[in-house]
N, CA, C and O of each residue as an XYZ file, in Angstrom:
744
protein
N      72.445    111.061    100.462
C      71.584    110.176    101.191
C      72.331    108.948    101.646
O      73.383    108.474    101.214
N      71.453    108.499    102.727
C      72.494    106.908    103.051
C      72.614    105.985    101.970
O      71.826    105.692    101.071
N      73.600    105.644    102.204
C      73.549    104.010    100.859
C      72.726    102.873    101.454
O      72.751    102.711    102.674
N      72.025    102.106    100.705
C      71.179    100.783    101.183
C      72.540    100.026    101.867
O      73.705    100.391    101.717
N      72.090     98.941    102.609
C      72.707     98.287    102.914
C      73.201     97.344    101.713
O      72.460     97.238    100.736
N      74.400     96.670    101.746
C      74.711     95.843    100.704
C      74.385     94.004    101.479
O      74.239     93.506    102.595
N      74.415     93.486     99.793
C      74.397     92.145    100.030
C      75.494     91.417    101.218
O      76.694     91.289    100.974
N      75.003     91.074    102.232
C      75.997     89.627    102.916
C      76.836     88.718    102.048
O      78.066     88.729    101.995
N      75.932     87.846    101.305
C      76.812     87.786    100.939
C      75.991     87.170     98.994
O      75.020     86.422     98.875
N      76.738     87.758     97.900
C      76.164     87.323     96.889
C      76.576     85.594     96.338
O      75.726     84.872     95.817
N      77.684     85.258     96.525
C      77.790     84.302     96.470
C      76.725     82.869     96.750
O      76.367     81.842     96.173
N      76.499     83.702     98.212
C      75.679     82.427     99.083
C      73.809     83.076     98.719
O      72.782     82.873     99.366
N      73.996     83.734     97.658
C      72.538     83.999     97.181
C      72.876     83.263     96.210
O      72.421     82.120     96.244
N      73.611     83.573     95.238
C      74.047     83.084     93.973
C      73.521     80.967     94.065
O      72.832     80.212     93.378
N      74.075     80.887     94.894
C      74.182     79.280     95.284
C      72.914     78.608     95.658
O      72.534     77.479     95.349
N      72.017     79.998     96.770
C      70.346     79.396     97.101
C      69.763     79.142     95.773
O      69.068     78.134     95.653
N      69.976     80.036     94.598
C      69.173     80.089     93.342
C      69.724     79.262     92.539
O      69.159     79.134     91.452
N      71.322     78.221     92.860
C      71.285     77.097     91.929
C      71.941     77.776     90.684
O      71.891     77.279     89.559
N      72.812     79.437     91.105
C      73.524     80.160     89.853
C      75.204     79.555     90.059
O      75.418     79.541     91.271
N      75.973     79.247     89.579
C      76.892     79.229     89.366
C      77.930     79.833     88.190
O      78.648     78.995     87.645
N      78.036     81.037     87.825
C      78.506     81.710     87.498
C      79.430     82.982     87.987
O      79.670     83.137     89.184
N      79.984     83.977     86.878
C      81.095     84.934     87.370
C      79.907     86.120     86.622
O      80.010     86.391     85.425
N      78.699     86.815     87.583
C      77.741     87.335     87.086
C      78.283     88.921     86.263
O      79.119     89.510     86.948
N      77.982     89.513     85.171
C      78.105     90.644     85.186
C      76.777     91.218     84.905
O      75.760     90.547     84.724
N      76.865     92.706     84.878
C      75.744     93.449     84.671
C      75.385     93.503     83.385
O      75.588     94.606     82.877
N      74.843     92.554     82.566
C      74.321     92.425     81.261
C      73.309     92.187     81.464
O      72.903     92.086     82.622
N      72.063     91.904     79.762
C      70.977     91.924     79.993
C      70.708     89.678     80.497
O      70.044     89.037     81.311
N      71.835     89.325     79.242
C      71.816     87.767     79.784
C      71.971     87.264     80.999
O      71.481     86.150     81.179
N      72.708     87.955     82.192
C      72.732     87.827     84.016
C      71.575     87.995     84.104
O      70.897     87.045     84.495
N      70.802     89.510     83.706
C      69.302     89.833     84.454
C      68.661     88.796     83.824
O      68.053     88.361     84.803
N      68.348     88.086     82.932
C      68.135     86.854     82.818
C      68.043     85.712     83.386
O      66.953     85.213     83.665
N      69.248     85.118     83.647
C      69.658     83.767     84.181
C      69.237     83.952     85.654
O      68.947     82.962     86.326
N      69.195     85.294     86.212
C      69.208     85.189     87.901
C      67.535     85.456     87.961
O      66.946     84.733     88.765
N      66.842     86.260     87.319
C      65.562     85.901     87.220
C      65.000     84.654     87.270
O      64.469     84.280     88.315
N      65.031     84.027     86.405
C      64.910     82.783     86.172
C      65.305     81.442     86.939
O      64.762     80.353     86.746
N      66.574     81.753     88.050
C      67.026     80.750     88.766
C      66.637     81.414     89.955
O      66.640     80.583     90.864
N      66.260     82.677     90.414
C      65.360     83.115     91.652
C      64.177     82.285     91.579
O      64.035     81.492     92.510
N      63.400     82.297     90.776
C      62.112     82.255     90.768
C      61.772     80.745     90.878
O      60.843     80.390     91.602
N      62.391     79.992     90.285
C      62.503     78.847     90.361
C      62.922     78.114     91.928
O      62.514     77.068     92.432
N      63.604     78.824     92.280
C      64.420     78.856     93.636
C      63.634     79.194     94.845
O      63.718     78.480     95.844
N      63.077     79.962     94.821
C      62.603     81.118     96.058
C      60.868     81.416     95.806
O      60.205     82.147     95.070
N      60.618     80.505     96.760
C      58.745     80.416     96.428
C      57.938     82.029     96.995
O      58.031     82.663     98.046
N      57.203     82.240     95.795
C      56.001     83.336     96.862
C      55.572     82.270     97.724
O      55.221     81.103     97.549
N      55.760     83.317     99.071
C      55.332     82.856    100.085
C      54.729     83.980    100.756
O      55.322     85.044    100.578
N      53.479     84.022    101.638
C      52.586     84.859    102.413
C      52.531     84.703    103.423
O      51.878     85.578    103.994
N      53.082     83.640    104.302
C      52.784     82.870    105.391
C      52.702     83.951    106.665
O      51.763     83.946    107.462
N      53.665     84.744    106.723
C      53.700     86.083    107.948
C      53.044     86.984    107.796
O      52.783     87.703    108.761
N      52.429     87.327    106.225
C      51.333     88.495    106.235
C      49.887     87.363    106.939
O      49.109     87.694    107.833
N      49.901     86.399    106.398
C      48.584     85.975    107.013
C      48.497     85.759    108.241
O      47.356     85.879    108.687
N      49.351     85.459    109.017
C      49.246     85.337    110.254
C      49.388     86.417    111.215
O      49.162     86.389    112.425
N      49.935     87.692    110.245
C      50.079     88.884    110.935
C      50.796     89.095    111.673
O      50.602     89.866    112.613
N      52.333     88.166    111.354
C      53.659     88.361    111.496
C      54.146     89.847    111.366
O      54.025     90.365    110.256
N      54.502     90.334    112.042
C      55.677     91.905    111.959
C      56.429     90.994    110.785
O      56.757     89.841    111.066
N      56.668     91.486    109.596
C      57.657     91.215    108.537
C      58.672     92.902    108.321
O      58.154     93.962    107.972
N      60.369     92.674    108.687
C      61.080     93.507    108.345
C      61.383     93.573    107.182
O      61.610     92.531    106.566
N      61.462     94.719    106.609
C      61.953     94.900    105.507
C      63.023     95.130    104.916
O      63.266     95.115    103.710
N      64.228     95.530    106.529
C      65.675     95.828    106.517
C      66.064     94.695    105.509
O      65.683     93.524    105.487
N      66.932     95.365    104.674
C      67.732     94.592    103.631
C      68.586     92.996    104.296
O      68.628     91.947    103.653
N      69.046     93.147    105.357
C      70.042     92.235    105.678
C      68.450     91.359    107.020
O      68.589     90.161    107.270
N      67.287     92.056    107.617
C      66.714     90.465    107.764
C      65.808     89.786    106.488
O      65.357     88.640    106.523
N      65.613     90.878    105.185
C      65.419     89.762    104.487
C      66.125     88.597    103.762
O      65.763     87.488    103.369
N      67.697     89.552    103.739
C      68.716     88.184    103.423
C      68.495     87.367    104.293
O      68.176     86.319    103.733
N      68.483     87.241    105.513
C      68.664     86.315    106.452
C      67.168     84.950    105.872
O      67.295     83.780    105.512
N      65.995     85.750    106.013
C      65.303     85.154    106.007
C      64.765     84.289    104.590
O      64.067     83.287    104.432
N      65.299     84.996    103.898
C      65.167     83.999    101.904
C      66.313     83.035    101.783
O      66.107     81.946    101.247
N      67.660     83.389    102.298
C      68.879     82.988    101.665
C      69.371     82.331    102.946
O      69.344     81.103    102.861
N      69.882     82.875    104.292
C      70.139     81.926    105.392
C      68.858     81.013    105.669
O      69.180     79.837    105.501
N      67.599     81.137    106.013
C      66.841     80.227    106.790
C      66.000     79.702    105.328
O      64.868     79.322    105.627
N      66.290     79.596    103.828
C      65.886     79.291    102.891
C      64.325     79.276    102.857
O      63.739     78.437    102.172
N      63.631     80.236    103.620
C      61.838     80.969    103.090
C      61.779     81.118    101.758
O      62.619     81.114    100.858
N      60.576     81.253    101.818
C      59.909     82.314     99.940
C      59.562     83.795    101.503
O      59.733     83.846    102.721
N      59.015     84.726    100.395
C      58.336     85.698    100.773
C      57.310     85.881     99.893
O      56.889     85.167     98.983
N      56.726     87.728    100.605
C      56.018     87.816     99.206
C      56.865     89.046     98.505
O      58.024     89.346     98.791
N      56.144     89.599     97.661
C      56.510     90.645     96.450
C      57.535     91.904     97.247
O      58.449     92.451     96.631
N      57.244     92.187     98.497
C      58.352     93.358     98.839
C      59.603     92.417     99.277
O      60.656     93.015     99.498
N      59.597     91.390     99.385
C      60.589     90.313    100.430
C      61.137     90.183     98.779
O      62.235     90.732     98.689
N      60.957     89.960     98.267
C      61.439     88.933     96.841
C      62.279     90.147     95.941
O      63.466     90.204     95.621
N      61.121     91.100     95.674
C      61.821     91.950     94.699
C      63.433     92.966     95.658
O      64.429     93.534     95.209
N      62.964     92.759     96.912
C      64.136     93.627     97.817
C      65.421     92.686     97.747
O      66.587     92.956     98.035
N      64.915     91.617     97.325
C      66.580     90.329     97.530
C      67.624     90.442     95.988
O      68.811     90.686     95.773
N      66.390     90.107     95.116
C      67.136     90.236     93.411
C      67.437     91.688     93.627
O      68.477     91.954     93.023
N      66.953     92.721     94.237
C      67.524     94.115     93.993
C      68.771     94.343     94.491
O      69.654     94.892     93.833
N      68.884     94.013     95.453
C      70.560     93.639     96.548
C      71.418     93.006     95.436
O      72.309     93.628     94.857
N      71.080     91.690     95.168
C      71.962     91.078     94.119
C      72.196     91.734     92.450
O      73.155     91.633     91.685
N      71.269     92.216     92.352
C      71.639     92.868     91.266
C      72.484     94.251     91.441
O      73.244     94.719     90.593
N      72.224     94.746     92.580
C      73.198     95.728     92.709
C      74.446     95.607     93.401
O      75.243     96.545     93.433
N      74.684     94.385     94.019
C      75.742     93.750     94.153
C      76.513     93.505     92.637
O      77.596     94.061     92.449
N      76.126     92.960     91.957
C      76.562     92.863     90.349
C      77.317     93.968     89.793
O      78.484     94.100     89.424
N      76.059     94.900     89.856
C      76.743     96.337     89.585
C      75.732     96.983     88.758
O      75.949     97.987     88.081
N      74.205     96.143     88.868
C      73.045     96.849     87.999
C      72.865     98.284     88.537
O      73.179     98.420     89.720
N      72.459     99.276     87.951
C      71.330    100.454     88.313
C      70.205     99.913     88.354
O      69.622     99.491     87.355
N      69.644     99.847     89.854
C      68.127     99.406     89.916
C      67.277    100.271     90.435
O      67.647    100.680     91.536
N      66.033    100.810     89.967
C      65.334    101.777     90.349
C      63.947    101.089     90.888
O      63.278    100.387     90.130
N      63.671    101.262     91.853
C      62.518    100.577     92.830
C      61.098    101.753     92.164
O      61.080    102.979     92.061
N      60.041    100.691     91.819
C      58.617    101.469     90.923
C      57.526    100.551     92.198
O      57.262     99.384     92.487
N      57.211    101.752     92.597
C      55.986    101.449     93.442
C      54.633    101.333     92.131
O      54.567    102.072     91.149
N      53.735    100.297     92.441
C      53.014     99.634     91.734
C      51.500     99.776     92.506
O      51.314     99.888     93.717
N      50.471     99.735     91.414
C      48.909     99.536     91.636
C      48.544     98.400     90.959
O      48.471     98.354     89.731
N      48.204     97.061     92.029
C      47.319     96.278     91.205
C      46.206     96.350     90.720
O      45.230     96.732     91.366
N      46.161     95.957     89.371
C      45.097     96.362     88.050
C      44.311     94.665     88.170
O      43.105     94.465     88.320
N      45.183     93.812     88.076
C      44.420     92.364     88.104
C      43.869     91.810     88.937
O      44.336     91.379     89.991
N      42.070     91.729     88.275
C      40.925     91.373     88.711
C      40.468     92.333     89.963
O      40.019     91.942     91.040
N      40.718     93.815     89.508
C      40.014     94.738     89.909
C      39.032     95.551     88.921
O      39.385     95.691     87.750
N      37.684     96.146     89.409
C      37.125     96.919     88.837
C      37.740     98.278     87.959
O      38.763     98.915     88.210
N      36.921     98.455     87.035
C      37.541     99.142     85.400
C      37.544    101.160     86.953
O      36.752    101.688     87.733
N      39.159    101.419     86.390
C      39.343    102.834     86.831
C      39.509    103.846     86.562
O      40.054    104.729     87.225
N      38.808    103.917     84.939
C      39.036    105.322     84.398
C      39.194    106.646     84.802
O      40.041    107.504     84.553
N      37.593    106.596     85.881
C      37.230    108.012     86.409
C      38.353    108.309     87.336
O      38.799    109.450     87.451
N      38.730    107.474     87.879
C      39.949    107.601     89.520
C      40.501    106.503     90.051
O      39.603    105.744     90.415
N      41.410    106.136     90.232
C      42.446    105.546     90.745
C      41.254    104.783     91.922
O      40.566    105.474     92.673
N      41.189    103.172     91.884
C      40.649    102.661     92.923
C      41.607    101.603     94.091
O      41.081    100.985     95.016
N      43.131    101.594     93.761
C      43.752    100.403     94.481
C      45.168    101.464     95.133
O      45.568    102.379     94.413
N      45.638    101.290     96.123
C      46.571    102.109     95.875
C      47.830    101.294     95.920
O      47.652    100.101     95.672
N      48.981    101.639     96.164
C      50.052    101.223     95.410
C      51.282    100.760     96.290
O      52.289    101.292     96.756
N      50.336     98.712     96.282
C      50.836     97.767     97.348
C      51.820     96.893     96.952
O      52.494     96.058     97.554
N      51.741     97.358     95.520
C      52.656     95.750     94.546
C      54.194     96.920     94.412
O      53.921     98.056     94.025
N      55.511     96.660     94.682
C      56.552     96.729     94.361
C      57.676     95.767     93.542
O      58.310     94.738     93.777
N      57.547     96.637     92.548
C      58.755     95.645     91.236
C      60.249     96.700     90.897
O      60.547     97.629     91.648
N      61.109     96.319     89.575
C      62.199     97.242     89.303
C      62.598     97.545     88.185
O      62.607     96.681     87.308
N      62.901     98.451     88.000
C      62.941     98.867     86.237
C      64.941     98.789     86.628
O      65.548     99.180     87.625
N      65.249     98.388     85.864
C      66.528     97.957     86.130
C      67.248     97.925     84.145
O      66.860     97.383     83.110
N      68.310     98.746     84.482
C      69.195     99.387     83.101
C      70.390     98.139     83.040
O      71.050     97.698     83.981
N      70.425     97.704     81.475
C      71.211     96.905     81.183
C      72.302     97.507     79.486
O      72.441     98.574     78.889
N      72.720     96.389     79.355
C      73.689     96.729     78.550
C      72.836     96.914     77.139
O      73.399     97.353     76.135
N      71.133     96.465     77.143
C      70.527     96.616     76.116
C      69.184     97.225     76.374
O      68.157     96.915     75.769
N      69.284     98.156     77.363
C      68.097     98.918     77.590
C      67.238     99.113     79.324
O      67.518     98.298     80.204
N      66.792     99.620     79.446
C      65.722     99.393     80.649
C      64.779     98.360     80.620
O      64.000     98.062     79.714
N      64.993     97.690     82.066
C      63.364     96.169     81.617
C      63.350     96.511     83.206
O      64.026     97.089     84.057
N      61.724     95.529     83.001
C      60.690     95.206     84.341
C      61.647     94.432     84.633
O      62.221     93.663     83.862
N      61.919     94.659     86.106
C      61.977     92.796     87.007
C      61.164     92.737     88.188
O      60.878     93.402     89.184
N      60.920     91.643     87.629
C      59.674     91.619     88.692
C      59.418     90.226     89.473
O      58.262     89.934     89.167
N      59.743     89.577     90.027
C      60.002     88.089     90.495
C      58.904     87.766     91.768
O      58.804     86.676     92.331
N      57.954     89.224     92.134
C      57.347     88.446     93.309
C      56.323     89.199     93.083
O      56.184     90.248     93.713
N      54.835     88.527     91.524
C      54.096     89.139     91.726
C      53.457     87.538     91.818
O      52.557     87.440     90.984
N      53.612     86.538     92.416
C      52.698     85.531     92.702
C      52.768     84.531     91.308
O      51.830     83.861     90.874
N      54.169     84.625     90.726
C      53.906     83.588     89.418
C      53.515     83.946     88.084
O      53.378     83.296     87.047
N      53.377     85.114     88.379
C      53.209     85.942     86.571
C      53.963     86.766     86.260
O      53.847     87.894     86.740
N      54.882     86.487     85.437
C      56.107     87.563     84.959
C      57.364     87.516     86.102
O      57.957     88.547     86.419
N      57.574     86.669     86.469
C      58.597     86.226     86.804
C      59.676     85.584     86.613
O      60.630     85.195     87.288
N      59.254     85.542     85.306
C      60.953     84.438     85.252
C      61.639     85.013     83.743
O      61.972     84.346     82.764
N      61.709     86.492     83.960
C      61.809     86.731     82.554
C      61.619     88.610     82.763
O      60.677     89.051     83.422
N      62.651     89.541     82.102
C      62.580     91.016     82.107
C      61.832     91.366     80.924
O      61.978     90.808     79.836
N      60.893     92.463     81.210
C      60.024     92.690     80.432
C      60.748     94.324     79.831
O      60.976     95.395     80.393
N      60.927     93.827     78.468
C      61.456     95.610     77.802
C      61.075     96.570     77.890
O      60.060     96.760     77.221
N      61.490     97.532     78.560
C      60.145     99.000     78.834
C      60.858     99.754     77.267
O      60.364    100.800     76.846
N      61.602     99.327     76.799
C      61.780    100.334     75.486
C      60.834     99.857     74.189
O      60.841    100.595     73.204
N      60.093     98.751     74.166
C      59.612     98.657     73.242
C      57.725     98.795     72.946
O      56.999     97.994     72.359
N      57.346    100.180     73.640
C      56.058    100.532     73.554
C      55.085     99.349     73.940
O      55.393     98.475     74.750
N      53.748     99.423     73.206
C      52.951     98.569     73.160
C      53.227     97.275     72.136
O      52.226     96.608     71.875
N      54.426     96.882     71.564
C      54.219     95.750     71.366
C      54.682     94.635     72.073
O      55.725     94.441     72.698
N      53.386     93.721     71.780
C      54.112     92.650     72.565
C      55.364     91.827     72.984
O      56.409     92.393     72.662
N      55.484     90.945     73.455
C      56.665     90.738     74.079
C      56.543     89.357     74.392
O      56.059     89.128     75.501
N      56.911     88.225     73.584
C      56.418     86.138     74.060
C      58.065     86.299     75.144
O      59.255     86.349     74.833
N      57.457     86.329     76.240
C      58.052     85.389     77.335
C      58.282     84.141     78.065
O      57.671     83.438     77.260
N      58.509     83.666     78.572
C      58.170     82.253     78.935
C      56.324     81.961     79.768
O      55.622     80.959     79.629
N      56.045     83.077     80.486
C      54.592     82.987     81.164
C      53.735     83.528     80.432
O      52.727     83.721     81.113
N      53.599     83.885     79.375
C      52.550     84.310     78.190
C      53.041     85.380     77.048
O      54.206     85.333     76.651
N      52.164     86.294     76.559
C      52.326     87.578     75.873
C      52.378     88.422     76.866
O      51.471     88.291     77.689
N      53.341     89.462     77.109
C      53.244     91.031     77.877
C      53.414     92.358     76.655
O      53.788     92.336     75.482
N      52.935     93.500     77.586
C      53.111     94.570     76.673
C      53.177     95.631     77.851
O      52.520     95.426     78.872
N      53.907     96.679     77.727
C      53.674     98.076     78.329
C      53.068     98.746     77.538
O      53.424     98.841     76.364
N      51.776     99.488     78.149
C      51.267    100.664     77.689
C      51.061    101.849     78.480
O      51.108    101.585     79.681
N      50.834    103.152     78.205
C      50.617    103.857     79.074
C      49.270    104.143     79.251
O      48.271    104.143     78.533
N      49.622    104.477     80.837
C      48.107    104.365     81.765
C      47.242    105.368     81.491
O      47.834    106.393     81.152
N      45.811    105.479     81.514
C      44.810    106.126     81.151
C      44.950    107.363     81.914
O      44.548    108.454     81.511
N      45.753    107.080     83.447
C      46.290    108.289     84.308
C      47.586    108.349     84.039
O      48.446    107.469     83.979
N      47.637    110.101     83.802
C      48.930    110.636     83.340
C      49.936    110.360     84.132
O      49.968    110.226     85.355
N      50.968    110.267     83.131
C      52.641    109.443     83.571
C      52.708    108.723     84.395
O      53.432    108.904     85.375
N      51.722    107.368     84.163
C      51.783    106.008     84.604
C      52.017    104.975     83.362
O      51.812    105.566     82.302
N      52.344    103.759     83.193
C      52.545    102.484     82.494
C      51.750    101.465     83.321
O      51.541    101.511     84.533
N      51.317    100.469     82.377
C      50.452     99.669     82.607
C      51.228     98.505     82.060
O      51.690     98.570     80.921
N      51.413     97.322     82.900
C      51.805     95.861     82.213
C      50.715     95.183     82.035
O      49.807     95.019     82.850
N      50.817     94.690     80.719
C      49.975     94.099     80.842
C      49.826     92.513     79.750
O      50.627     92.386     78.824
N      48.681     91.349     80.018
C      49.377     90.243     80.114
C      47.938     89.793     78.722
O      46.794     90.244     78.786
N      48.429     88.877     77.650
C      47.347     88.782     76.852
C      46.861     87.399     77.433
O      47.567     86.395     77.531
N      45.058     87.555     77.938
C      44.647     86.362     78.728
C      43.200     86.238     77.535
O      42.290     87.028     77.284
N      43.520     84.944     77.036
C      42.103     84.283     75.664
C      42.049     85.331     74.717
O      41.022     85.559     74.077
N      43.091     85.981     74.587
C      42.918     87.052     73.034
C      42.468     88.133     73.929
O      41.846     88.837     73.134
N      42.392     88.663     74.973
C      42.075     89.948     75.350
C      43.224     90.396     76.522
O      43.750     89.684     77.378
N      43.411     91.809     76.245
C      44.470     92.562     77.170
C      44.438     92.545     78.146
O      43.407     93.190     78.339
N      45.034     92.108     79.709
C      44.433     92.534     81.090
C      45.462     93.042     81.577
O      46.581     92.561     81.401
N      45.201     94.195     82.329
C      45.898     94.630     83.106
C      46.730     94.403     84.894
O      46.284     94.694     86.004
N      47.885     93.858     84.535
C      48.493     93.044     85.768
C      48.441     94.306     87.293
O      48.039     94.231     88.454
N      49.180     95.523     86.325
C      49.607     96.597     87.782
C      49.996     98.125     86.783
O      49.910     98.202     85.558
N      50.305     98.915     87.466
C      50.602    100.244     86.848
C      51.503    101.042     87.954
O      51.510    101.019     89.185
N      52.272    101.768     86.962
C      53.551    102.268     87.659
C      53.525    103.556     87.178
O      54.408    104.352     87.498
């Protein structure tokens, strides 16, 4: 198959997010660049609402996060850390997503279909979520897919993976006043 396009340039991503380092593919990089993306690079909606044509080509969303310094939203955001992380030298695997939060209960059948995109991305200590553009929740921080349903204190609350009520799906999900909610499912 074709190869994605690669990063322009990582450096001059490295620098929008305020990283200054010699990054490698560990779990402490997927860390630090999480964390200095997110901080860095605002969700932004501004072209879906106005009903902007938004490209998704790898090199105009560099242009548009890292040259003309935008936010985006969740496909713009998670497509930039994915470039850079595979610039690094991560294995990143792209998980098309169903938002679960503050939708009606879907036991019987699947009611949302699957608009939210995040990345399960392999490190030197396992597979984790990255996820940097779901609007400010679970962003600044990889969520362990190896450690079942227990929880997980991150910097934006309690998380947990469980699996979804529909077969061979996972559910993230976020502890809100002592009760479980479900963010999205993969």
């Amino acid at each position: 198959g074709a190869k994605a396009a690669t990063m322009k340039s990582l450096a001059k991503y490295l620098s929008r997010i305020g990283l200054a380092l010699q990054p490698k593919a560990d779990l402490s990089t997927l860390s630090l660049v999480m964390a200095a993306h997110s901080r860095a690079i605002a969700f932004e909606n501004f072209d879906v609402v106005l009903g902007k044509r938004i490209s998704m080509a790898r090199p105009d969303v560099e242009k548009k996060l890292v040259d003309d310094m935008r936010g985006g939203y969740c496909w713009e955001q998670n497509t930039l850390i994915a470039m850079a992380l595979e610039e690094i030298g991560f294995a990143v695997t792209p998980l098309m997503c169903r938002v679960r939060w503050g939708k009606p209960d879907d036991t019987e059948e699947p009611n949302t279909t699957f608009t939210h995109f995040a990345l399960k991305v392999a490190t030197d200590s396992g597979s984790f979520l990255a996820d940097v553009g779901f609007s400010g929740i679970n962003s600044m921080a990889p969520v362990n897919l190896g450690m079942g349903a227990e929880p997980q204190a991150l910097p934006e609350g309690q998380f947990r993976v469980v699996d979804s009520k529909h077969a061979n799906f996972h559910v993230l999900e976020l502890l809100v006043k002592g009760e479980w909610r479900a963010l999205y499912e993969w």
